[in-house]
Phi, psi and omega in degrees: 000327191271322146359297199288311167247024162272287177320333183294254245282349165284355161268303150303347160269358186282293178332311185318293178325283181349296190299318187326287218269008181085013178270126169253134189272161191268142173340303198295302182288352163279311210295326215280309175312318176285304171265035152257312186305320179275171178278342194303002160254007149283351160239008140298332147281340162315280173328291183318313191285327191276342162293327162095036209253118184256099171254118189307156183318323174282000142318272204308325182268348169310147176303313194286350165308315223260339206261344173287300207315298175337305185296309183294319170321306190293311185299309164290306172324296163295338178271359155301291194297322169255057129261332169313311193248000000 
């Protein structure tokens, strides 16, 4: 968790920077940027803690967990951006 809103808050000043200067990312580096940048895996973890939900570490580490985790990120993220603009 704490991983989790250190990366959060070094992204959103990254972003920041980006607009400061005119920058636009290429698709692959928006995506990559936007889900450090939004809150849903701090709060996809969140979640998880306030659920009282303990998955053990070979879960967690599994590819295809980190590979759900992504999709979910992805999702909230993209239904965020075209509602956003």
């Amino acid at each position: 968790m704490v991983e989790q809103c250190r990366e959060y808050a070094e992204a959103v000043a990254k972003e920041a920077e980006y607009r400061e200067r005119g920058i636009v990312l290429d698709l692959e580096a928006y995506e990559h940027s936007r889900r450090n940048a939004s809150s849903v895996r701090c709060c996809l973890t969140l979640a998880g803690i306030a659920l009282g939900s303990d998955l053990p570490d070979e879960i967690i580490d599994h590819p295809d967990f980190h590979t759900m985790h992504i999709a979910a990120t992805d999702m909230v993220c993209w239904a965020n951006a075209s509602t956003s603009h």
